[in-house]
PyMOL commands that place a pseudoatom at each C-alpha (Angstrom):
pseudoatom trace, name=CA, resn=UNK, resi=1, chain=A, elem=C, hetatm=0, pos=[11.298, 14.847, 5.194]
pseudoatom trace, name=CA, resn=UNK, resi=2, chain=A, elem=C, hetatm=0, pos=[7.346, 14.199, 5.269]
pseudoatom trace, name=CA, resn=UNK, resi=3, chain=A, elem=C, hetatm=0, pos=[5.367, 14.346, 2.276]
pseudoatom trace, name=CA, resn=UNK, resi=4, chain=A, elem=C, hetatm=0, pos=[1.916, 12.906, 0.982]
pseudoatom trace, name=CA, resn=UNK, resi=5, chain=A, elem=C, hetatm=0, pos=[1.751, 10.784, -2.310]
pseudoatom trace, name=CA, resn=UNK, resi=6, chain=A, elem=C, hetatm=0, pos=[-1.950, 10.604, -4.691]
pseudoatom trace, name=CA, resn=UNK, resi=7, chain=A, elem=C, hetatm=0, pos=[-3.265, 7.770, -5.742]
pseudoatom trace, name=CA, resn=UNK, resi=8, chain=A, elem=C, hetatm=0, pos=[-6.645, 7.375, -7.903]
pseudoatom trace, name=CA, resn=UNK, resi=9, chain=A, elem=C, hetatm=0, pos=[-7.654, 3.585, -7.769]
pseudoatom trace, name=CA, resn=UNK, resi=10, chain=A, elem=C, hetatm=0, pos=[-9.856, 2.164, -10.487]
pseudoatom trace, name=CA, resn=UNK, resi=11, chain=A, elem=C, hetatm=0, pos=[-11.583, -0.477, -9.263]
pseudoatom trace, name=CA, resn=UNK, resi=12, chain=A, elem=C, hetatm=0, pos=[-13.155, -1.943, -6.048]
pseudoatom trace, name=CA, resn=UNK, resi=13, chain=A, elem=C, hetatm=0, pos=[-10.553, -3.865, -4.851]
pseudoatom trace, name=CA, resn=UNK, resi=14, chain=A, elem=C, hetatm=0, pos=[-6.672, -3.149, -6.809]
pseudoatom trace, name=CA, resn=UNK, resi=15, chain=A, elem=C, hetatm=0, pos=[-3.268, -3.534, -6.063]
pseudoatom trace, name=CA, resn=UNK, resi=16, chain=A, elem=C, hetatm=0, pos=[-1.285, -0.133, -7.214]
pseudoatom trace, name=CA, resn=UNK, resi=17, chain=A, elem=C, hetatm=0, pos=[2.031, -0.875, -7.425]
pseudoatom trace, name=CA, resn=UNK, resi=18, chain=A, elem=C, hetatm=0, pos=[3.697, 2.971, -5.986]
pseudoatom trace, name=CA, resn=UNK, resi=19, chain=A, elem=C, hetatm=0, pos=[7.053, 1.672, -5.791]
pseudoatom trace, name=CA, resn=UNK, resi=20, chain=A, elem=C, hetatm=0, pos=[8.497, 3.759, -8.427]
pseudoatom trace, name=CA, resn=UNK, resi=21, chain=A, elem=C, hetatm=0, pos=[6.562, 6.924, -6.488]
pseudoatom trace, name=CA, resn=UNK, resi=22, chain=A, elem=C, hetatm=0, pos=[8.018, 5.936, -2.682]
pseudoatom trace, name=CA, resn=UNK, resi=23, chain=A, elem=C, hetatm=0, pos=[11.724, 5.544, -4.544]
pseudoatom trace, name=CA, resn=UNK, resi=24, chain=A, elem=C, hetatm=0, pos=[11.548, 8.966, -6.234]
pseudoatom trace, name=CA, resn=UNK, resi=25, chain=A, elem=C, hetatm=0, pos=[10.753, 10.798, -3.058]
pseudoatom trace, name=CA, resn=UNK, resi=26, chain=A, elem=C, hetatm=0, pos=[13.460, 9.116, -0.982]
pseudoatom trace, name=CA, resn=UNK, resi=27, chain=A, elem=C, hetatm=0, pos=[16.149, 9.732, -3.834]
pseudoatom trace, name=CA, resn=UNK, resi=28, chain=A, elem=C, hetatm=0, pos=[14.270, 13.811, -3.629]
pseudoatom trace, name=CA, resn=UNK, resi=29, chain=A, elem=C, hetatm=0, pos=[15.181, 13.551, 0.124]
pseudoatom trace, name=CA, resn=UNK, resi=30, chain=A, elem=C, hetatm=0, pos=[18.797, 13.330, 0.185]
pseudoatom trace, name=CA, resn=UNK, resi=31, chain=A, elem=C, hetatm=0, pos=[18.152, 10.778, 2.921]
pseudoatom trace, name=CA, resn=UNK, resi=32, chain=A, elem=C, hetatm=0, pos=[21.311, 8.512, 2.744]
pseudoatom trace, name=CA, resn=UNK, resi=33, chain=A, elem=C, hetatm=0, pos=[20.745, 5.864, 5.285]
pseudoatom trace, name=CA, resn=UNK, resi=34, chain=A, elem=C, hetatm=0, pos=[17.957, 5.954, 7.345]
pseudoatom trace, name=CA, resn=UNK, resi=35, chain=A, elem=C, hetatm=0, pos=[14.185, 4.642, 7.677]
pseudoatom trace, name=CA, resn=UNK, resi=36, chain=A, elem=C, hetatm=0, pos=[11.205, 5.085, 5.249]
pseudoatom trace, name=CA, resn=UNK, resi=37, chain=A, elem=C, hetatm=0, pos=[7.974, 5.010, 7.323]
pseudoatom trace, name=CA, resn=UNK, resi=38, chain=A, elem=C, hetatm=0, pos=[4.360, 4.748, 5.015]
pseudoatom trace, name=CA, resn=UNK, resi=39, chain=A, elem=C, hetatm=0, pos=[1.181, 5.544, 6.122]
pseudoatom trace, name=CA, resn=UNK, resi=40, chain=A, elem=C, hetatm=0, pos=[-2.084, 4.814, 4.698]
pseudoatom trace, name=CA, resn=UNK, resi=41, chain=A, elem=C, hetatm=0, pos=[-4.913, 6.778, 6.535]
pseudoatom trace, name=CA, resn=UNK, resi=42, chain=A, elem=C, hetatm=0, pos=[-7.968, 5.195, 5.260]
pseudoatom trace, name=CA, resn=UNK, resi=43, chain=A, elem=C, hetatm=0, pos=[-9.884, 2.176, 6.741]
pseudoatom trace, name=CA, resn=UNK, resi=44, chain=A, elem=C, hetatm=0, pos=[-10.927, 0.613, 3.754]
pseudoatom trace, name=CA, resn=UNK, resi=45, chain=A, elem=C, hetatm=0, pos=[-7.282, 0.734, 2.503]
pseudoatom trace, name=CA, resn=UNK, resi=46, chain=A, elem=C, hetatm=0, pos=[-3.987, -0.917, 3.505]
pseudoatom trace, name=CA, resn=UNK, resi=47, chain=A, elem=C, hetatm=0, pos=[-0.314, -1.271, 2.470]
pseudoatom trace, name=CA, resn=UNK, resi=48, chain=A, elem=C, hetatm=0, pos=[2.037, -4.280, 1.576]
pseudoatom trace, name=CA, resn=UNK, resi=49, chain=A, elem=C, hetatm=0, pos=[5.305, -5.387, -0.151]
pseudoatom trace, name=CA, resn=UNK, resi=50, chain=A, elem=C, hetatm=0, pos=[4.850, -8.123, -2.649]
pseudoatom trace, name=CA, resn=UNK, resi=51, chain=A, elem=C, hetatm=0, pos=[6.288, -9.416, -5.924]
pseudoatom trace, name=CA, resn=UNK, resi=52, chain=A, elem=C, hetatm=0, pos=[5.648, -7.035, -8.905]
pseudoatom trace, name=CA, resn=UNK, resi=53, chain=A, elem=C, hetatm=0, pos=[7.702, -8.419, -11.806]
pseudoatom trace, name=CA, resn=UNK, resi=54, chain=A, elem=C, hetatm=0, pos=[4.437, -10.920, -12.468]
pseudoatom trace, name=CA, resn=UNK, resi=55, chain=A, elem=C, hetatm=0, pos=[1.345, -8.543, -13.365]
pseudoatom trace, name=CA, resn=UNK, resi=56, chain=A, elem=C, hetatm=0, pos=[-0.708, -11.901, -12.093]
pseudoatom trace, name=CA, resn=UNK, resi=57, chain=A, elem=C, hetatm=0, pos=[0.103, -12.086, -8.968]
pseudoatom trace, name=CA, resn=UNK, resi=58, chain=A, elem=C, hetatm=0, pos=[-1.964, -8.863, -8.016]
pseudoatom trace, name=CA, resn=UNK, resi=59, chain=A, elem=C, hetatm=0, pos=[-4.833, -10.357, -9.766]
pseudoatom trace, name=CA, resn=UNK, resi=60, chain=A, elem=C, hetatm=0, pos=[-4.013, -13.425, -7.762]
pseudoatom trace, name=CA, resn=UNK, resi=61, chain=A, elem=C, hetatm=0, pos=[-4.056, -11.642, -4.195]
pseudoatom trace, name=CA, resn=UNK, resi=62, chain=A, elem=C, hetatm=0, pos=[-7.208, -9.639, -5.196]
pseudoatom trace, name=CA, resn=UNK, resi=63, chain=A, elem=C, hetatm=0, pos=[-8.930, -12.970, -6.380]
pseudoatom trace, name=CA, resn=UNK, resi=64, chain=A, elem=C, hetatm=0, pos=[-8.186, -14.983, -3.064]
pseudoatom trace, name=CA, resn=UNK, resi=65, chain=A, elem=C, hetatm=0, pos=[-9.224, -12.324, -0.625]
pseudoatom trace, name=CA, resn=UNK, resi=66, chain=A, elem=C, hetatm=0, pos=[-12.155, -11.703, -1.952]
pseudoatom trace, name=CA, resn=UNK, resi=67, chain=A, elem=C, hetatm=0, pos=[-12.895, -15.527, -1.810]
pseudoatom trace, name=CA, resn=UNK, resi=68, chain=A, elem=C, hetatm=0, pos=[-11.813, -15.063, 2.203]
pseudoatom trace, name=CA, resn=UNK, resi=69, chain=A, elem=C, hetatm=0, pos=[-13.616, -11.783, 2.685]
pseudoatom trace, name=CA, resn=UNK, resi=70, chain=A, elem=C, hetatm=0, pos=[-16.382, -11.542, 0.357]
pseudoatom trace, name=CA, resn=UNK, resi=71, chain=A, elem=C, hetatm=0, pos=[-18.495, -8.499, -0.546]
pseudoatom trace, name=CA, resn=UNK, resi=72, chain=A, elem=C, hetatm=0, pos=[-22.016, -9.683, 0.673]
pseudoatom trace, name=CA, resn=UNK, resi=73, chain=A, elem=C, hetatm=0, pos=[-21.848, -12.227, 3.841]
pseudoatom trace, name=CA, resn=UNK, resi=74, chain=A, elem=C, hetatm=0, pos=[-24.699, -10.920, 6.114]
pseudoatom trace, name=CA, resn=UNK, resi=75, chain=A, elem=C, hetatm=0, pos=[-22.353, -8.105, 7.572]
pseudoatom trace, name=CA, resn=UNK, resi=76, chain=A, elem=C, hetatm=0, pos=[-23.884, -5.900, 10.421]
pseudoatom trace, name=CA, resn=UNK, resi=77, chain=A, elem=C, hetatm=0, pos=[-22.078, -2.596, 9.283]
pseudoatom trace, name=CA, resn=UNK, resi=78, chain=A, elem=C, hetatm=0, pos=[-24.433, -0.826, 7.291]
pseudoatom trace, name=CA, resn=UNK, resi=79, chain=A, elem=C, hetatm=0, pos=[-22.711, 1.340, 4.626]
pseudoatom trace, name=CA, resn=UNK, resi=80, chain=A, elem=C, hetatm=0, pos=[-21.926, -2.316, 2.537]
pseudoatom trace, name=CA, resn=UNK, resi=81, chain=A, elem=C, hetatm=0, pos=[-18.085, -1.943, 2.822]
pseudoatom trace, name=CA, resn=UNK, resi=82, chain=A, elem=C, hetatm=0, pos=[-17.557, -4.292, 5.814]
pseudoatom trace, name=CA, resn=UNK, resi=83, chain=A, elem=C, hetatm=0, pos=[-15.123, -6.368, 3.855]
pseudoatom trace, name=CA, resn=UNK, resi=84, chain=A, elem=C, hetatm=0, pos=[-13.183, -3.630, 2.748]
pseudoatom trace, name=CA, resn=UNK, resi=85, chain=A, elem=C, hetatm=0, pos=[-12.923, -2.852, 6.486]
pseudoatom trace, name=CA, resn=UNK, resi=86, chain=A, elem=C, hetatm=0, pos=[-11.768, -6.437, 7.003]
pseudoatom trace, name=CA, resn=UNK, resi=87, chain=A, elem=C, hetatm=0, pos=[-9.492, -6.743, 4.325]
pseudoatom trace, name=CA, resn=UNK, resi=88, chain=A, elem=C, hetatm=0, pos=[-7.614, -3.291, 5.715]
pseudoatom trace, name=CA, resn=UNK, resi=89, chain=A, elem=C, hetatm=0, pos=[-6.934, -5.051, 9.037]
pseudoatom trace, name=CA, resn=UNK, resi=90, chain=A, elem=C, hetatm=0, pos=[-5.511, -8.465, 7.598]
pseudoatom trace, name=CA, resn=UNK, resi=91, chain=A, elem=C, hetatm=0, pos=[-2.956, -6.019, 4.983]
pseudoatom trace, name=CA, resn=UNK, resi=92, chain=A, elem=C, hetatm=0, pos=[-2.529, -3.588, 7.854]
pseudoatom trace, name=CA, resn=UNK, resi=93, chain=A, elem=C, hetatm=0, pos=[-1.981, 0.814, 7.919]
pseudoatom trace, name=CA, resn=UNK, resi=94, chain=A, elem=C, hetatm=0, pos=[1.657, 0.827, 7.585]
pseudoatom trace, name=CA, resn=UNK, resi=95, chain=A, elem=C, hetatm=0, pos=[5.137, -0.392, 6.379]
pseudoatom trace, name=CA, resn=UNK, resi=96, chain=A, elem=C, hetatm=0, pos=[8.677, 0.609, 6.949]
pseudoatom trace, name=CA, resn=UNK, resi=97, chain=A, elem=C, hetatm=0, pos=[11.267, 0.559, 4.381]
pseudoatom trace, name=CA, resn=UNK, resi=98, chain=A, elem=C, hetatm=0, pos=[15.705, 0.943, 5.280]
pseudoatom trace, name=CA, resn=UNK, resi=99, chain=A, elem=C, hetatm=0, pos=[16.987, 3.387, 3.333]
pseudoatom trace, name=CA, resn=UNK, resi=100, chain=A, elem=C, hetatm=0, pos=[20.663, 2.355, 2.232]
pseudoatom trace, name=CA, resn=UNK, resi=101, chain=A, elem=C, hetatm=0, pos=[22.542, 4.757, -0.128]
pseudoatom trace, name=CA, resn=UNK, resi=102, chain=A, elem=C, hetatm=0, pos=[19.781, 7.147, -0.913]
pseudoatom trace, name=CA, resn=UNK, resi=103, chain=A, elem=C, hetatm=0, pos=[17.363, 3.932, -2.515]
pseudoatom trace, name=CA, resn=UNK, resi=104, chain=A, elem=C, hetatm=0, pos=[14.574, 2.007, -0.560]
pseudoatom trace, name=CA, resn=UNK, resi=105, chain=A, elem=C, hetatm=0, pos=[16.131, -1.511, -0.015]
pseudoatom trace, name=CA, resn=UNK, resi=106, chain=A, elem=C, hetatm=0, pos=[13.569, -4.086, -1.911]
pseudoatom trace, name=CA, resn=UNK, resi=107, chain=A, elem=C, hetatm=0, pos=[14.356, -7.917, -2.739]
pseudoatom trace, name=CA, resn=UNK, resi=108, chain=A, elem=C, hetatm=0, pos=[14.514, -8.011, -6.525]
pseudoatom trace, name=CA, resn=UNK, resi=109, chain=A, elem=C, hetatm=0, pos=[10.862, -8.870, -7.417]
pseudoatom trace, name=CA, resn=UNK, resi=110, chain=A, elem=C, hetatm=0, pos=[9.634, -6.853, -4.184]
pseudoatom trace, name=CA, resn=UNK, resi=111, chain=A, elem=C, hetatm=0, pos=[7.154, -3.904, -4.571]
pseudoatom trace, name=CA, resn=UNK, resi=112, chain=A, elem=C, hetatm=0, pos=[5.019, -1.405, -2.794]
pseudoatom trace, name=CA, resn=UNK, resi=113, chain=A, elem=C, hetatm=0, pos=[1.455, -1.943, -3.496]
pseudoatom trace, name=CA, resn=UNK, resi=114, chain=A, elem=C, hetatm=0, pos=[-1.268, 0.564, -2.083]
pseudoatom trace, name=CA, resn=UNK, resi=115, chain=A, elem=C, hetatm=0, pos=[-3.905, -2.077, -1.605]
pseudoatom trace, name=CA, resn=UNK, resi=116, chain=A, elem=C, hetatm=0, pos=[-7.641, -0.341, -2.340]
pseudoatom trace, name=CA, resn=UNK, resi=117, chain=A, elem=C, hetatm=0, pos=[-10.771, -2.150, -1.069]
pseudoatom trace, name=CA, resn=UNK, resi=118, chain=A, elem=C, hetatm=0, pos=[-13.411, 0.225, -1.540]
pseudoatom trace, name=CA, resn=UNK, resi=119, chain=A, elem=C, hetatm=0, pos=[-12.594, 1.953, -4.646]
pseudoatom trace, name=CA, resn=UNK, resi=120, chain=A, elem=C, hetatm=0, pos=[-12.348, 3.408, -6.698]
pseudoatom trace, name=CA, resn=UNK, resi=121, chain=A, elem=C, hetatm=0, pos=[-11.399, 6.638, -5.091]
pseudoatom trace, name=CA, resn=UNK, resi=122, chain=A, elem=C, hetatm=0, pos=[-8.618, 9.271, -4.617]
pseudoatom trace, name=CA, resn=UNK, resi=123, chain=A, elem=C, hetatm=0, pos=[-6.417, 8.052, -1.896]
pseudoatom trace, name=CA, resn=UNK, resi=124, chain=A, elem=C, hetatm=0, pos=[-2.596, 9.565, 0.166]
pseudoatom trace, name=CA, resn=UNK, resi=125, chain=A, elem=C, hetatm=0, pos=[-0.104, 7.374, 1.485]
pseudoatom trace, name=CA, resn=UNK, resi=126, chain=A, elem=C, hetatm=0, pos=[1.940, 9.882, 4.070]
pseudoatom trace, name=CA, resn=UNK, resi=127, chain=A, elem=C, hetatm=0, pos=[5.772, 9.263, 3.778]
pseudoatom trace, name=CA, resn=UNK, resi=128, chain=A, elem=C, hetatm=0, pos=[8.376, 10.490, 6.566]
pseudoatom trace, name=CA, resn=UNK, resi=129, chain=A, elem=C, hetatm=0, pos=[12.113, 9.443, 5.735]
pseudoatom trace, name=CA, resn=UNK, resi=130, chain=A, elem=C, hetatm=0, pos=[14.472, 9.345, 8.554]
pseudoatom trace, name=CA, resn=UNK, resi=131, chain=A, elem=C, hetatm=0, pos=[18.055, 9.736, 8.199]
pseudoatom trace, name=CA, resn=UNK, resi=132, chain=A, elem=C, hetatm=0, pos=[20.152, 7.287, 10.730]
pseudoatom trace, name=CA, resn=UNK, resi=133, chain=A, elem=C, hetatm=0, pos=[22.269, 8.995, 13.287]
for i in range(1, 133): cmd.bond("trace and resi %d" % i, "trace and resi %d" % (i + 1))
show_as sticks, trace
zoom trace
């Protein structure tokens, strides 16, 4: 099963948690064990698992890597969205996921965050889901 999910992002740079999203389409694919793959195709945009029970660590993550990667630092690339470029590489494109009894397997505070660094903007996260042999 392959499908795309929509996000809208707010800001510059935000975490969207999409967990509850990702877990709706597995349960929708009748996948009972198997693999989730995610896909963001954007390259001021990345993907991560993180704790989402505590609203502040988002703000937290946001906060330090824009102190790491900040907006204006003399970048060559000329559009002005050189740090979201940078910030895409150090989250990264993709994630996989096991599937285990037709859920996504997460620790208990773990999440799915769609991580936007050039917002805000309408966005797709591409989903296959892989049932085991």
């Amino acid at each position: 099963m392959k499908t795309t999910l929509d996000v809208k992002t707010g800001s510059r740079v935000e975490l969207v948690d999409i967990t509850d999203k990702v877990r709706m389409e597995v349960r929708k694919s009748k996948v009972n064990e198997g693999i989730c793959f995610l896909f963001v195709p954007h390259t001021t945009a990345g993907i991560a698992i993180n704790e989402n029970a505590d609203p502040s660590v988002k703000r937290d993550i946001v906060m330090e890597t824009n102190k790491i990667v900040p907006f204006e630092d003399g970048y060559a690339h000329a559009e002005g969205n050189a740090a979201a470029h940078i910030k895409s590489v150090m989250f990264g494109p993709d994630l996989s996921l096991f599937v285990e009894g037709g859920d996504i397997v997460l620790g208990t505070w773990q999440g799915i965050f769609f991580c936007e660094f050039d917002g805000p903007r309408r966005r797709r996260v591409h989903m296959k889901v892989i049932e085991s042999p």
